[in-house]
Structures are given as structure tokens and as C-alpha cells.
KOLDRENTOR-481114 format. One line per field, with one value per residue (C-alpha): residue number from 0; x, y, z; residue in three letters. Coordinates in steps of 0.001 Angstrom, whole numbers. Layout:
// KOLDRENTOR-481114
k <- [NUM  ...]
east <- [X  ...]
north <- [Y  ...]
up <- [Z  ...]
r <- [ALA  ...]
END
This chain:
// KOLDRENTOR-481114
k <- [0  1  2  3  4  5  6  7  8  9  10  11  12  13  14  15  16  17  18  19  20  21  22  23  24  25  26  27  28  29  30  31  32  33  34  35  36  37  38  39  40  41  42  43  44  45  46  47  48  49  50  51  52  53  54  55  56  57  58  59  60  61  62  63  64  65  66  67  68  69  70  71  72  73  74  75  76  77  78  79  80  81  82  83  84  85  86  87  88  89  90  91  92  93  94  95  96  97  98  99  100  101  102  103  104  105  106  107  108  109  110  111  112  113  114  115  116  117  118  119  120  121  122  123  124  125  126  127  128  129  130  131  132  133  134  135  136  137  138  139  140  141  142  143  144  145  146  147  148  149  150  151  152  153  154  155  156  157  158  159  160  161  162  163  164  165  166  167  168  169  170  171  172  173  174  175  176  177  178  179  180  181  182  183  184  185  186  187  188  189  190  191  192  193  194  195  196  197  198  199  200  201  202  203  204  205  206  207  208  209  210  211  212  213  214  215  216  217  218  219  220  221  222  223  224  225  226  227  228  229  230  231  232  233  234  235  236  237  238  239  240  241  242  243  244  245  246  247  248  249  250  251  252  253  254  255  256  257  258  259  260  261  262  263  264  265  266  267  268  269  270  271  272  273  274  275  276  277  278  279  280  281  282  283  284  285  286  287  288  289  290  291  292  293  294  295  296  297  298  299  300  301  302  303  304  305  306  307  308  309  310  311  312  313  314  315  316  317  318  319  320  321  322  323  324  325  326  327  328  329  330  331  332  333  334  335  336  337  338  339  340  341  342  343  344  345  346  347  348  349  350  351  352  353  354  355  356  357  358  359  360  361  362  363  364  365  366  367  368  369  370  371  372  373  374  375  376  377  378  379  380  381  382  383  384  385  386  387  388  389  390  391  392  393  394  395  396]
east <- [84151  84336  88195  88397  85770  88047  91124  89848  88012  91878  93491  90994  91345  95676  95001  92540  95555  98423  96700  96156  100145  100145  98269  99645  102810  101416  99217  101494  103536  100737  99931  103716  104864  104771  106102  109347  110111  110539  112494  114837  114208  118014  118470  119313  116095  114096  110750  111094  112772  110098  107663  109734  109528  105759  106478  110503  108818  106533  109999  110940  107631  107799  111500  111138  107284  108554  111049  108556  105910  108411  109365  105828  105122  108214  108741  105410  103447  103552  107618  107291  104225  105882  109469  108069  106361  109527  111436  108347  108378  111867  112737  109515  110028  114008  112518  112374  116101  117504  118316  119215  116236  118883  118823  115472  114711  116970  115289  111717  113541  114059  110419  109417  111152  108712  105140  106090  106499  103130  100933  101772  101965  98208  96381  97619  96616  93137  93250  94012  91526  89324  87158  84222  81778  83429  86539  85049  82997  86181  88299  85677  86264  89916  89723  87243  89136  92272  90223  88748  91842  93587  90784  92119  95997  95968  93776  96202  99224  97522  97234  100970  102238  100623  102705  106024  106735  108445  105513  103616  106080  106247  102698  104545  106088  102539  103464  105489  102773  100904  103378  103402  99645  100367  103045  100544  97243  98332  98817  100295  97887  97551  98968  102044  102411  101941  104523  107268  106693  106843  103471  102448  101190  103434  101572  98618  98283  98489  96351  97307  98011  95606  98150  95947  93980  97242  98646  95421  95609  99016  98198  95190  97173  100494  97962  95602  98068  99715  96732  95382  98413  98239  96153  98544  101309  99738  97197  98653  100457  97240  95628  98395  97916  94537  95519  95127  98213  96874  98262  95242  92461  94946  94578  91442  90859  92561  90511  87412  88027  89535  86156  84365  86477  86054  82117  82172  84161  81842  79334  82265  80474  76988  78792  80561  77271  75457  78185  81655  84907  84901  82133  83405  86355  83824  82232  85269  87017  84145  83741  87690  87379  84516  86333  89553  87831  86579  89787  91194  88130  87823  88699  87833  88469  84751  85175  87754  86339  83120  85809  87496  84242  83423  86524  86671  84263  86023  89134  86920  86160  89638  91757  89186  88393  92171  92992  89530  90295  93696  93493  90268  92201  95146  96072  97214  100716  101758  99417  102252  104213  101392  100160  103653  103548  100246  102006  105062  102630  100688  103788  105406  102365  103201  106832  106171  103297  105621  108087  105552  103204  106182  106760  103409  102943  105610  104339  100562  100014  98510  94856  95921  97513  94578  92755  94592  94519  90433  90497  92082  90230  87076  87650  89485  86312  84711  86941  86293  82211  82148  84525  82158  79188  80577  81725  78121  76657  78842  77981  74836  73360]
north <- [130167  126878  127320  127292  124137  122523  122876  122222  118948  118374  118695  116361  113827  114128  113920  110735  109011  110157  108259  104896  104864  103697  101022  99980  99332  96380  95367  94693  92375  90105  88085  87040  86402  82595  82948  85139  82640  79447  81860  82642  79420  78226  82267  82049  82581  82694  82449  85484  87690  87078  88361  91399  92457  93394  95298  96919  99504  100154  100627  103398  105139  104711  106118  109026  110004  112393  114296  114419  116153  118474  119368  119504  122404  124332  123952  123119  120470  120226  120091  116616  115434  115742  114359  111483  110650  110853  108666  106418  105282  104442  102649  100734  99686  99295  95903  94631  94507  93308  89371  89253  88900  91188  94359  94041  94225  97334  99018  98308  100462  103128  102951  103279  107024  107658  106577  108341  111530  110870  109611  112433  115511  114172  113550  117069  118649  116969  118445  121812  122019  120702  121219  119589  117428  117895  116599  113852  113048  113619  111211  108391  109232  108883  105554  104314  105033  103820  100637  100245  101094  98136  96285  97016  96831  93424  91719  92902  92096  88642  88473  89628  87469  84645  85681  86361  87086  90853  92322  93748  96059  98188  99240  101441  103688  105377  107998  108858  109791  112085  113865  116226  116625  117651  120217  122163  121360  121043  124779  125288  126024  129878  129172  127709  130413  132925  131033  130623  134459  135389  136553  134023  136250  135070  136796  134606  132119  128488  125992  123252  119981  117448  115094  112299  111840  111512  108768  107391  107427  106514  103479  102120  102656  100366  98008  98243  97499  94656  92506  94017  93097  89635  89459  90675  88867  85551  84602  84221  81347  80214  79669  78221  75167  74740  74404  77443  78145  80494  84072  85504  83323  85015  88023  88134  87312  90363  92229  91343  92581  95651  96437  95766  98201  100907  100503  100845  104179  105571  105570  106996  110546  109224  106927  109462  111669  109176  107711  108398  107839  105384  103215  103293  101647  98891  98081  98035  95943  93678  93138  92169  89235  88040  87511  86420  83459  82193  82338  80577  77742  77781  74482  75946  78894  80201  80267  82590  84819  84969  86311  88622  90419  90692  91800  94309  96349  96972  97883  100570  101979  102265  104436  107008  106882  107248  110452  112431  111707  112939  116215  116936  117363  119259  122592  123566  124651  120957  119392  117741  116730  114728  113346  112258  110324  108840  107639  106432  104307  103127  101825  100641  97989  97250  96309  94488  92572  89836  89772  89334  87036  84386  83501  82451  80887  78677  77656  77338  77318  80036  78960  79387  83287  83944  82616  84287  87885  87537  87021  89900  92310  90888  91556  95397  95858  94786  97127  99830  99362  99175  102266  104553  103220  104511  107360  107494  107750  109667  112479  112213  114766]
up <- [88036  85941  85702  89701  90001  87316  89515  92992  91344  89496  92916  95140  92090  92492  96084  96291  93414  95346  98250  96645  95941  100071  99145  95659  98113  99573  96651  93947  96488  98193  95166  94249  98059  97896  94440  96070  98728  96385  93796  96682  98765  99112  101008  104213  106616  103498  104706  107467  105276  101955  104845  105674  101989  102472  106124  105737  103915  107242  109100  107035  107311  111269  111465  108418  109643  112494  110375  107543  109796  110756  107129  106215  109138  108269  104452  103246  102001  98067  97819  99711  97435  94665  95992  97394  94254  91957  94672  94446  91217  91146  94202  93706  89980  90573  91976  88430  87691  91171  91490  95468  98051  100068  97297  97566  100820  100424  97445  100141  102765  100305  99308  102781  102362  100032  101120  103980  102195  100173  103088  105508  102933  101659  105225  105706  102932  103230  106914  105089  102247  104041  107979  109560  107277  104585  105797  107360  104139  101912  104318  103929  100117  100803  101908  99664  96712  98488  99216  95232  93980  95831  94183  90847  91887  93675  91061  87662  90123  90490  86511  86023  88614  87206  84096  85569  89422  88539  86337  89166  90398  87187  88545  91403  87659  87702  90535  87712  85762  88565  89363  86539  86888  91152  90143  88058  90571  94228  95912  99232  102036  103305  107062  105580  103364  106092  108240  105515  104843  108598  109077  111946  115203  117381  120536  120210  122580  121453  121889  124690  122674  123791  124980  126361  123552  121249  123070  122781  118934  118590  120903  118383  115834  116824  118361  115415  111998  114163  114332  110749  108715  109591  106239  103931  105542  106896  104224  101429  103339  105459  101629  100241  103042  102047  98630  97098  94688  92343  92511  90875  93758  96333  94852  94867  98157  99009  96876  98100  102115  100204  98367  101087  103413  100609  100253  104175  104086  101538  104892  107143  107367  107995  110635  112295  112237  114970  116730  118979  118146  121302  119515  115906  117465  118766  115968  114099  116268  116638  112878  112699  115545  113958  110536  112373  114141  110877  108721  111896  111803  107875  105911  102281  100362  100705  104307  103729  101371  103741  106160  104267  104247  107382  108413  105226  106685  110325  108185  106406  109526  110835  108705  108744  111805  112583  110216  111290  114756  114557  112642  114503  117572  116838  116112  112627  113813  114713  112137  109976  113055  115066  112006  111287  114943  113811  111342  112980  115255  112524  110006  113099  114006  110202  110554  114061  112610  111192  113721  116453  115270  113437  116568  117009  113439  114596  118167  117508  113638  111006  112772  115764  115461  114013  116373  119498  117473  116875  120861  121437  119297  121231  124318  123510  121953  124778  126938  124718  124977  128743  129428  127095  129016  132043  130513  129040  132156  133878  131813  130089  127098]
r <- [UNK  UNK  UNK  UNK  UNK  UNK  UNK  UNK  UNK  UNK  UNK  UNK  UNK  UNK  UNK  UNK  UNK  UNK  UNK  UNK  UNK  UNK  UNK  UNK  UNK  UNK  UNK  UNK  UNK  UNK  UNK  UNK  UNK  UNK  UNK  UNK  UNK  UNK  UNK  UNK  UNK  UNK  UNK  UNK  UNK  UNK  UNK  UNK  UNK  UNK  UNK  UNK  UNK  UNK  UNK  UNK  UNK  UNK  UNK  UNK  UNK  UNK  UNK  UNK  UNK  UNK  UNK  UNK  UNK  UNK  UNK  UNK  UNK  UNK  UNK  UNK  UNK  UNK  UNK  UNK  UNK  UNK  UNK  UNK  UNK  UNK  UNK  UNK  UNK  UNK  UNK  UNK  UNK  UNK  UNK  UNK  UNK  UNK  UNK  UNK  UNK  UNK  UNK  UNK  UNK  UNK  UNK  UNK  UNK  UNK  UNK  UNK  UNK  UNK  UNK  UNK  UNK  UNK  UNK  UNK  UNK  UNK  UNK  UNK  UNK  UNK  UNK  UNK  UNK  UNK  UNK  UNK  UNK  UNK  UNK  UNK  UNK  UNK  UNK  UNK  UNK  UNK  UNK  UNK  UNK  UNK  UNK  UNK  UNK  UNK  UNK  UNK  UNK  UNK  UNK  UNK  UNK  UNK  UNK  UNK  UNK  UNK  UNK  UNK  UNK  UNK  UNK  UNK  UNK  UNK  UNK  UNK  UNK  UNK  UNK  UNK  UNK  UNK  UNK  UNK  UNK  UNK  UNK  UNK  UNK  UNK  UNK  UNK  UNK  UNK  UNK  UNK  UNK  UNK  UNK  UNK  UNK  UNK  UNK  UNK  UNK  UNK  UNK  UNK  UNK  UNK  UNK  UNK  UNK  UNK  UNK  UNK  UNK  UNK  UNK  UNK  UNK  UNK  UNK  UNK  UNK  UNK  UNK  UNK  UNK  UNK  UNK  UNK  UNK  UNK  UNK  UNK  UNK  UNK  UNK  UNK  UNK  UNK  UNK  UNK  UNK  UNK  UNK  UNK  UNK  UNK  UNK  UNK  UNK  UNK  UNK  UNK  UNK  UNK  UNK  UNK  UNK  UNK  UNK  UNK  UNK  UNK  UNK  UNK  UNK  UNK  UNK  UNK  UNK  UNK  UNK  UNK  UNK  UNK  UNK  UNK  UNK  UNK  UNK  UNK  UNK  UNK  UNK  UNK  UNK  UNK  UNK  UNK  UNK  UNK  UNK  UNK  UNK  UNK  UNK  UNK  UNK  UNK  UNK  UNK  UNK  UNK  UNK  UNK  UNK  UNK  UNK  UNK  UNK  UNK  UNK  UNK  UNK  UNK  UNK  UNK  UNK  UNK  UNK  UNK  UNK  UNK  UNK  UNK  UNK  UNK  UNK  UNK  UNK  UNK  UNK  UNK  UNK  UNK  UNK  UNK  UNK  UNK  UNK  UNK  UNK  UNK  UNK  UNK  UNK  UNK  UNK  UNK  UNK  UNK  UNK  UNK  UNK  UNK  UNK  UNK  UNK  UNK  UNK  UNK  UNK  UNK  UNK  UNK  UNK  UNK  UNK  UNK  UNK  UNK  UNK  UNK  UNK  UNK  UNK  UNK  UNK  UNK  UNK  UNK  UNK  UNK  UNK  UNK  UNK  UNK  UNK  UNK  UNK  UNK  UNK  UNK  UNK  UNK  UNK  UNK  UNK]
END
């Protein structure tokens, strides 16, 4: 009996690490951004291109996520865990060595590869271990860890940047070090046992996929990560004018919307208890234009940090909201492959995030975009509030 509680607790922890890798991608770059563009100033298009290093690896995600979910139905889910974090390591460290902004916007693509492997073979697996409260307790967990371990990784790559501009990307060598420990822990679920073996009934009737409501997911998604990732991308910049230099106050502006987002999806299950997926997407979006409009209207660092808070917790709201609401939905027998769409929507908001809103940043000013994208999480949250009151009482409990 203890053995088996040892394991299962072994293979959550591998899990819930595995998952912070997604956001050690983005962590261990924010802090050293500005620090990138004046190393590689005289490079052609130099200031779009030091952006792109924080969302190419969202481009791989979006175009690898589809074939991933397909690998992960057919050939199961722990040979792409522990692929993905082997290639990982690597392509993220390799970062260390290369002296051309152009390798390493190339060793980001690569990199890409990977988190897609990690972040689609783990939502599944949660979906798979896991059904009902538990899963929507353990995906709260999922996030908050994710969230309190980008705590920890932005603020030390804040120190080592503040040391020398490279240091933070030997952080991404530590999915070197879980990946033993997931060989020996993660087991492959039953179904896709039963499927590799050829046991599947294939005279059951399947489940009709619930088209509507995955378009509807896919659509927050895209929508979602274009206006979120204005943070990662944009800040550091927006701070930067209000003369804020220091890698590690950056970083730790970063931090604190990240700890708030985890404390918030500690209380994902008790959310998700009271309240519909329709108005979890309200409040959420609500809490992100509120924290928009005041990095747009700030004129000190505090106002910032006040808004990095407020916004923190809509962000802790999202991602679970987003996995639950996804696996919840769909049959096991296409779980890797719609997940893998999620995905694809998700990373692809990523990538576009930059490439959309420069435009903007050029036209109107950092204030300004931010200003525009608080205005338009208002008034979808507004959308969002009167369509389930109408939906509300159109067919009351």
C-alpha cells in the first residue's frame, strides 16, 4: 500500500515539474529581453525579432500540437514525455553557446518542438489519471505550481541576467534532470494500452464530438494568449520607458502577476464548484481589463505592480479553466488530438501576439495597446455576461 501511494504521489510530483518546463520557456527570457536587443542592436530589424525570441517557440507549438495529439492517441503518452524533455534541455540550453540573434531564433523554433511534446502528453495524462473533482482540483494544482514556479524561475533569471545576459538559459538543463525520475514513475494509461494491443470494441458507438463547443474553446484561446502575452512581450519595454532598467525589478514584476495567478488557481475547484464556464470567463476577463487600463494610465513602477495583480488573478483563472473545459468535453479516443488543437489555438495567440500588436506599439504607443486590449477584454466580458443571462433565463434550474 505505501509503495503504490509513494508512486502515484512520485508521478503527480513529475507531472506538476514537467508542467512548469512551459513556463520556464518564457521565464528565463523576459528578464534579459532589453538586454538581447542592445547586444544585437546593429541586427537588422532588431527590435521585432528580440520580441519574436519570446513567441517563435509558440509557432512551433501551434504547427507540431496537431501531430503530437495524434501521436499521443496512437502511440501513447509517456514516449513523448520523456522525448520532449531530452529535446528540451538541449535546444533550450544550446542558447548559451550561439552568438547570432538568427541561430537563436532557430534553436527557439526547435524548442517549440518540445514544449509541445511536454504540454500536450501532461494535460492528457492529467485527463487520464484523473476525472471529475479531482481533476478539476488537480488542474488548479497544475497551474498553481506552474504559476509559483515561474515565481522562482523569473526572479533567479533576473539575478543571473543581472550577472551575464546567457546564465538564465542553463535553467531550461533541468528537464534533464526529470527525465530519469518520469522513465521510472510515469505509466501509460489502460485505454491506450488496450488500443495499442487491439482490444478497443470497435462496435461501440462513439460519442458525437461536441463540435460547437470546441470552436468555442479554440476561439478563447487564440483570442485569449493574444491579448495575455502582451505582458511578457510589451512590459519589459513599457518599464524600461519609465525608467526601470533593472533585470531583477522586471523580473519581479513578472513574478508578482505570476504568484498571484497561482494563489488564484489554488481556488480553481471551489470556483468551478459555484459557477459556469460562461462566467469564469467573465470574471477573468474582467480582472485582465481592469489591470490593462492601469499599466496603460500608470506613471510609476507601483502602478504597475498594483496591476500585475489584478490582472494575475484573471490569468489564474484561464488556463484552468481552458484544460478542464476541454477534456471535460471530449471523448477519450480523440483526447490527445483536440487537446493538441487547444493547443495549436492557444500557442498560436502566442506567436501572433507580437506581430499584431507592433503595429500598434508603433501607431499609438505601449499605453495606448494597452489601453485598446483592456477595452476589448471589457466589453467580451461584457458579451460573455449578457449571452449567459439570456441563456440563464432561457432555461432556468
Amino acid at each position: 500500500m505505501n509503495k503504490t501511494k509513494t508512486a502515484f504521489t512520485l508521478r503527480e510530483g513529475i507531472l506538476l515539474l514537467a508542467s512548469t518546463m512551459i513556463i520556464l520557456t518564457g521565464s528565463a527570457v523576459v528578464p534579459v529581453l532589453p538586454r538581447i536587443l542592445e547586444v544585437f542592436k546593429e541586427t537588422p530589424h532588431a527590435p521585432f525579432l528580440t520580441r519574436m525570441i519570446l513567441s517563435l517557440p509558440a509557432l512551433s507549438i501551434a504547427i507540431a500540437s496537431p501531430l503530437v495529439g495524434l501521436i499521443l492517441d496512437r502511440w501513447g503518452r509517456k514516449p513523448v514525455l520523456l522525448v520532449s524533455l531530452g529535446l528540451y534541455g538541449l535546444f533550450g540550453a544550446s542558447v548559451y553557446l550561439l552568438d547570432s540573434l538568427f541561430a537563436i531564433l532557430i534553436s527557439r523554433i526547435l524548442l517549440g518542438l518540445a514544449i509541445s511534446g511536454i504540454v500536450n502528453s501532461c494535460i492528457t495524462l492529467i485527463a487520464d489519471y484523473f476525472s471529475g473533482t479531482s481533476r478539476h482540483r488537480f488542474m488548479g494544482l497544475q497551474s498553481a505550481v506552474m504559476g509559483y514556479s515561474g515565481v522562482i524561475y523569473i526572479t533567479v533569471a533576473g539575478l543571473l541576467g543581472d550577472i551575464y545576459w546567457r546564465l538564465p538559459f542553463l535553467i531550461y538543463l533541468l528537464s534533464l534532470l526529470i527525465l530519469p525520475v518520469a522513465l521510472f514513475s510515469i505509466t501509460e494509461p489502460e485505454h491506450i494500452m488496450k488500443s495499442k494491443g487491439g482490444d478497443q470494441d470497435e462496435s461501440r458507438p462513439r460519442e458525437p464530438l461536441p463540435v460547437k463547443q470546441i470552436a468555442f474553446i479554440y476561439f478563447i484561446s487564440f483570442f485569449g494568449m493574444i491579448l495575455f502575452y502582451m505582458v511578457p512581450v510589451q512590459l519589459p519595454f513599457y518599464l524600461k520607458s519609465l525608467g526601470v532598467t533593472s533585470k531583477t525589478m522586471i523580473g519581479s514584476t513578472m513574478a508578482l502577476m505570476t504568484l498571484f495567478s497561482a494563489t488564484m488557481a489554488t481556488q480553481y475547484h471551489k470556483v468551478k464548484e459555484r459557477l459556469s464556464f460562461n462566467l469564469i470567463f467573465v470574471i477573468l476577463f474582467s480582472f485582465m481589463g481592469v489591470g490593462y487600463i492601469i499599466i496603460a494610465s500608470s506613471t510609476n513602477y507601483l502602478h504597475v505592480m498594483i496591476a500585475m495583480a489584478i490582472s494575475g488573478l484573471g490569468l489564474g483563472l484561464f488556463i484552468p479553466s481552458m484544460n478542464v473545459y476541454t477534456v471535460s468535453i471530449i471523448p477519450e479516443r480523440v483526447r490527445g488530438r483536440i487537446v493538441g488543437g487547444m493547443s495549436t489555438a492557444f500557442f498560436l495567440g502566442q506567436f501572433f501576439s507580437p506581430i499584431i500588436v507592433y503595429p500598434s506599439v508603433e501607431t499609438i504607443g505601449l499605453a495606448g495597446s494597452f489601453a485598446v486590449a483592456s477595452g476589448l477584454m471589457l466589453t467580451f466580458a461584457i458579451i460573455l455576461f449578457i449571452v449567459n443571462y439570456r441563456n440563464t433565463r432561457r432555461h432556468p434550474l
